[in-house]
C-alpha positions as CSV (number, residue, x, y, z in Angstrom):
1,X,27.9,37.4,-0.9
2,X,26.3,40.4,-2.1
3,X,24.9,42.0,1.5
4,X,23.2,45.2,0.3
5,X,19.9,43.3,-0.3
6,X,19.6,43.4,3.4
7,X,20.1,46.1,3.9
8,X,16.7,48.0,4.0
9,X,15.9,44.9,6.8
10,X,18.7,46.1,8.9
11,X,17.3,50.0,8.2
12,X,13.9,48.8,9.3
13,X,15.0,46.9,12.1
14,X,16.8,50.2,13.6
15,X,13.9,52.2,13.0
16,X,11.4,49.5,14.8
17,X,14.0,48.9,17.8
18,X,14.1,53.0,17.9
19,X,10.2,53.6,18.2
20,X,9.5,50.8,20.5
21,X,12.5,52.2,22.9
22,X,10.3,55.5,22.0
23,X,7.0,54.0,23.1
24,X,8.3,52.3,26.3
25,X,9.5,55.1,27.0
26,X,6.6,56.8,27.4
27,X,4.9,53.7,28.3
28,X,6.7,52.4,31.4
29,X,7.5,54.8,34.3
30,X,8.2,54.1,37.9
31,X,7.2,56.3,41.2
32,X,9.6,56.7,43.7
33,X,8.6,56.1,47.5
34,X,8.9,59.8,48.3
35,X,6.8,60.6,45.2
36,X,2.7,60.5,44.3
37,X,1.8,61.1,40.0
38,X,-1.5,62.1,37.9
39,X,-2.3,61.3,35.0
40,X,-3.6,63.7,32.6
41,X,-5.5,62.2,29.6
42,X,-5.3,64.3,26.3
43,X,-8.3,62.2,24.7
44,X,-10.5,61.1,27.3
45,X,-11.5,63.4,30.2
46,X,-8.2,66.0,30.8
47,X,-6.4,65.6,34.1
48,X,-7.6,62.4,36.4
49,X,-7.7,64.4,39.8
50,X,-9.3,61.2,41.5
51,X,-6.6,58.5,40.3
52,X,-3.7,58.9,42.7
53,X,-0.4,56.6,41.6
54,X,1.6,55.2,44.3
55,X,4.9,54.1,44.5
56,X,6.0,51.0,42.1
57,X,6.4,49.8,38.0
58,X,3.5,51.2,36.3
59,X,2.6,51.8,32.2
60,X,-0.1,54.3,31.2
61,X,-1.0,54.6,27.3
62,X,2.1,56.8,25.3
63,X,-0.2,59.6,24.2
64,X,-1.0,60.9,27.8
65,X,0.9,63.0,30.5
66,X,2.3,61.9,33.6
67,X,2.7,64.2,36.4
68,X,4.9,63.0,38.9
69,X,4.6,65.5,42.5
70,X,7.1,65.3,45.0
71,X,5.6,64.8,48.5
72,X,8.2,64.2,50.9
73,X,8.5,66.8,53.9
74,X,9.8,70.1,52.6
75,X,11.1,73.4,54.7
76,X,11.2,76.8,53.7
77,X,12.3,79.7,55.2
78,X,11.8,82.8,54.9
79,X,13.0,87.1,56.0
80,X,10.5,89.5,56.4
81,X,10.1,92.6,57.4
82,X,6.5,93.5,59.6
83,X,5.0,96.2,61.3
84,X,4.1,96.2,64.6
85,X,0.7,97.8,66.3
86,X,2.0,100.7,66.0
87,X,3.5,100.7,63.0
88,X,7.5,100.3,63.7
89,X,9.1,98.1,61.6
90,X,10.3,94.8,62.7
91,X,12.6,91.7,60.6
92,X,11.6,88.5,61.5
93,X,12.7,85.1,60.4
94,X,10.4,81.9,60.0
95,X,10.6,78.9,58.9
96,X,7.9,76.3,57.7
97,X,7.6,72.7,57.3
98,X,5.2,71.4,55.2
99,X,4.0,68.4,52.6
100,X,1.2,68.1,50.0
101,X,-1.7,65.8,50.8
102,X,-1.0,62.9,49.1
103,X,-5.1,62.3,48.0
104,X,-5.1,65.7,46.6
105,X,-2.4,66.3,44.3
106,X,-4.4,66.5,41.4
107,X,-6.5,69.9,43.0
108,X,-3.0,71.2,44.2
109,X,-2.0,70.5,40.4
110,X,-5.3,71.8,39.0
111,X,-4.9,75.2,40.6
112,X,-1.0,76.0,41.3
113,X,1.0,73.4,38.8
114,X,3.6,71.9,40.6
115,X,5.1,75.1,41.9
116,X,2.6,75.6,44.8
117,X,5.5,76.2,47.2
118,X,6.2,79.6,45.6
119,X,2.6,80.2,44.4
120,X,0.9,78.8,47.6
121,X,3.1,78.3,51.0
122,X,5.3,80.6,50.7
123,X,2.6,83.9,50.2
124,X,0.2,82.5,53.1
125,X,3.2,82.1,55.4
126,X,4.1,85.7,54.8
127,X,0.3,86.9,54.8
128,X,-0.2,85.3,58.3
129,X,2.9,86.4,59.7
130,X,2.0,90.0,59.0
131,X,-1.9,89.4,60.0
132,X,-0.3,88.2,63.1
133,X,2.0,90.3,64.2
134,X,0.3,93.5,63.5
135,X,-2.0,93.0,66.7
136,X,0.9,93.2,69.0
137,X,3.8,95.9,69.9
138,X,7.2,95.3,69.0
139,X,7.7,94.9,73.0
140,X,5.4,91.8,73.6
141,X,6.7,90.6,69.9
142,X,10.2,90.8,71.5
143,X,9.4,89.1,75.1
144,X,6.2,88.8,76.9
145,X,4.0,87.2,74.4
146,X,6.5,85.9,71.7
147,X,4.6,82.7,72.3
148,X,1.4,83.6,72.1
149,X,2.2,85.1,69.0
150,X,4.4,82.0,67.6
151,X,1.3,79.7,68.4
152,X,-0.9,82.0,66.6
153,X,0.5,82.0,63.6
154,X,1.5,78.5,63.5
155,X,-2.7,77.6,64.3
156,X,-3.5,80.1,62.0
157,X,-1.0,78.8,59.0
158,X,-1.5,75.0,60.1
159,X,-5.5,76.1,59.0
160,X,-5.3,78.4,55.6
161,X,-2.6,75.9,54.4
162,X,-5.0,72.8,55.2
163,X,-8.4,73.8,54.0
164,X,-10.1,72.2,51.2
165,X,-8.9,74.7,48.6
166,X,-5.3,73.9,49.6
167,X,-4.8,71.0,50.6
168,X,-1.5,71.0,51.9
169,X,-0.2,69.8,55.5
170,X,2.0,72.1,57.5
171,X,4.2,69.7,60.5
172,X,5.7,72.9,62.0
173,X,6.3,76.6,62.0
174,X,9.3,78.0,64.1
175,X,10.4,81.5,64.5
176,X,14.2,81.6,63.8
177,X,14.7,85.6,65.0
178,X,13.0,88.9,65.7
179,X,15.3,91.5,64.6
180,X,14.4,95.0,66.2
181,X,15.5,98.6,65.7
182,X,18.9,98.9,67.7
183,X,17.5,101.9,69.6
184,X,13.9,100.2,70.1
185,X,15.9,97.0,71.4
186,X,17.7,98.8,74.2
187,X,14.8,100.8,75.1
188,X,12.4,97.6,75.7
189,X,16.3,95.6,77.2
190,X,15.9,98.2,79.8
191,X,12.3,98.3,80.5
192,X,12.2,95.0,81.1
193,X,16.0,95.0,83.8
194,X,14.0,97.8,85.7
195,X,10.9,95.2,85.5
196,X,12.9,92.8,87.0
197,X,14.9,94.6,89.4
198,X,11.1,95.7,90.8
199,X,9.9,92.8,91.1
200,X,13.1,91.5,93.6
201,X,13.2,94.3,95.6
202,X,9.1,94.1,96.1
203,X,10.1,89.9,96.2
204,X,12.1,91.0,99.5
205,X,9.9,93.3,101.3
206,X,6.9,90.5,101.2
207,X,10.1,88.2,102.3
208,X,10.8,90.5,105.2
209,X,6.9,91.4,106.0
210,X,6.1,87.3,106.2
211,X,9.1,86.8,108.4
212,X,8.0,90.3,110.7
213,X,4.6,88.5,111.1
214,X,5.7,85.5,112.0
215,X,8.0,86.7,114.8
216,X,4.7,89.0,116.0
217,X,2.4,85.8,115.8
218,X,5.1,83.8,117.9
219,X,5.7,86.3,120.5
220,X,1.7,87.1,120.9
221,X,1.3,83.0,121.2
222,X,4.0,82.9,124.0
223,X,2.8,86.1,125.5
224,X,-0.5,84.3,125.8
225,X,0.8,80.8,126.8
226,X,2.6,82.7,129.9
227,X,-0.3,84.6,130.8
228,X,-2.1,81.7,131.3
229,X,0.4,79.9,133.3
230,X,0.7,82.6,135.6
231,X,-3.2,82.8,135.7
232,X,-3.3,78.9,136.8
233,X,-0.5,79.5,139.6
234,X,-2.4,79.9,142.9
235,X,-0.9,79.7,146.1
236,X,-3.0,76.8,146.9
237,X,-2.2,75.1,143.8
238,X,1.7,76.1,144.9
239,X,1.1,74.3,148.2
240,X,-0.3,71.4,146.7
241,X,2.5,70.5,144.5
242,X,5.2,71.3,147.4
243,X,3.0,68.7,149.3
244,X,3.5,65.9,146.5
245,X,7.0,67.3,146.2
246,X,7.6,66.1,150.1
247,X,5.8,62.9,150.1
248,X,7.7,61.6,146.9
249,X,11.5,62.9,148.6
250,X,9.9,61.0,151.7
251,X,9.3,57.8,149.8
252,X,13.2,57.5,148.4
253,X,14.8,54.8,150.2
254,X,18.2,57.1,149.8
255,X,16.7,59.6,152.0
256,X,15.9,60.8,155.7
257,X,13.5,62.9,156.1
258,X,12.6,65.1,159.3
259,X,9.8,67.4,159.2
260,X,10.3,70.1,161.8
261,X,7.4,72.9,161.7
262,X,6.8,74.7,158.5
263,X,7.8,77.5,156.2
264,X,6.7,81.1,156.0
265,X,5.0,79.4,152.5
266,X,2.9,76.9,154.7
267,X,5.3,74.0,153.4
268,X,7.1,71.7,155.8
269,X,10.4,72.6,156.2
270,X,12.9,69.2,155.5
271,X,16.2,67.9,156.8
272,X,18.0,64.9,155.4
273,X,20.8,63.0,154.5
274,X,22.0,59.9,151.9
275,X,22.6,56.7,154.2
């Protein structure tokens, strides 16, 4: 049996099984759960900015583009080096968390291509951080308002990384490290030990001033309370109470009592004995 007459059927049959593998191909895609695509259409319109494809099995005609975007939480870091207020050079080390918005890949796409991180994040991160940091002095940089200025440019990144013309979502922004001048370290170190060492000693003399005014306050309050019982002590109130005194020792069954004249105070003078 003679089996090059089917040949050019097996030849065909290759090249039919080779284009449709070619077609599918570039027919049938799938988008992973951490990932958002575009499509853009050579023939009919350009890039579809509006047309966001989610996750799943999806076919789109062979002739146009897919463009497949990454969205899942990304972190960059980055080493700079800043000037201060006044000019002295600082090294500081940030770093950024961040994702695309998942409605607006197509404008992120339109404008950066899918490298916005290097095109976009990463040169407003460093923009803000200088904007930033050049209204303070490499001493509140380093301690008293490190804070305020880590807030500031987190706000201020969080908003020229979300507006409308970016479209990207930053989660968090962290300084890792302010690295000073060796010299300019020590210096503010210092500063801030005599600072502190200030603030005790002044911390014990209001300790020892509340405590002096206290003892004062007491001894003026007992000063007065005696002054007034002194006042009240009258030699007729005196005799009254000696009087009350005698009838009550008078009253005890355990006692005898004999009264015999009085005292040079006025009070009766009293001899007893226990049965």
């Amino acid at each position: 049996m003679d089996n090059r007459k089917f040949l050019p059927f097996i030849v065909i049959g290759v090249i039919v099984v080779i284009i449709l593998f070619a077609v599918s191909s570039s027919t049938f895609y799938t988008i992973q759960s951490s990932e958002r695509a575009v499509i853009f259409k050579k023939f009919s319109g350009g890039l579809d900015k509006e047309v966001i494809i989610e996750p799943g099995f999806h076919f789109k005609a062979p002739w146009n583009d897919l463009i497949v975007f990454d969205v899942a939480e990304t972190k960059a870091e980055e080493t700079m080096d800043v000037l201060d207020k006044n000019g002295l050079s600082i090294k500081v080390d940030v770093s950024v968390r961040f994702y695309p918005r998942f409605d607006r890949i197509g404008h992120i796409y339109e404008r950066f291509r899918l490298g916005y991180i290097n095109t976009l994040v990463i040169p407003e991160v460093r923009s803000t951080v200088r904007q930033v940091m050049g209204r303070y002095t490499a001493e509140e940089i380093y301690s008293t308002k490190r804070q305020d200025v880590e807030t500031a440019i987190r706000t201020e990144t969080a908003e020229v990384l979300g507006n409308e013309t970016n479209n990207v979502t930053m989660t968090t922004l962290l300084i890792r490290s302010i690295i000073l001048p060796d010299k300019i370290k020590q210096a503010i170190e210092s500063k801030l030990q005599q600072e502190q060492e200030a603030l005790a000693y002044q911390f014990r003399l209001d300790k020892e001033k509340s405590e002096a005014e206290r003892k004062r306050i007491a001894a003026e309050g007992e000063s007065a309370a005696n002054k007034i019982i002194n006042n009240s002590l009258t030699p007729s109130l005196l005799k009254m109470r000696g009087i009350e005194a005698t009838l009550k020792l008078a009253e005890s069954p355990n006692s005898k009592v004999v009264v015999i004249g009085q005292g040079a105070d006025g009070l009766p003078l009293i001899l007893g004995g226990n049965n």
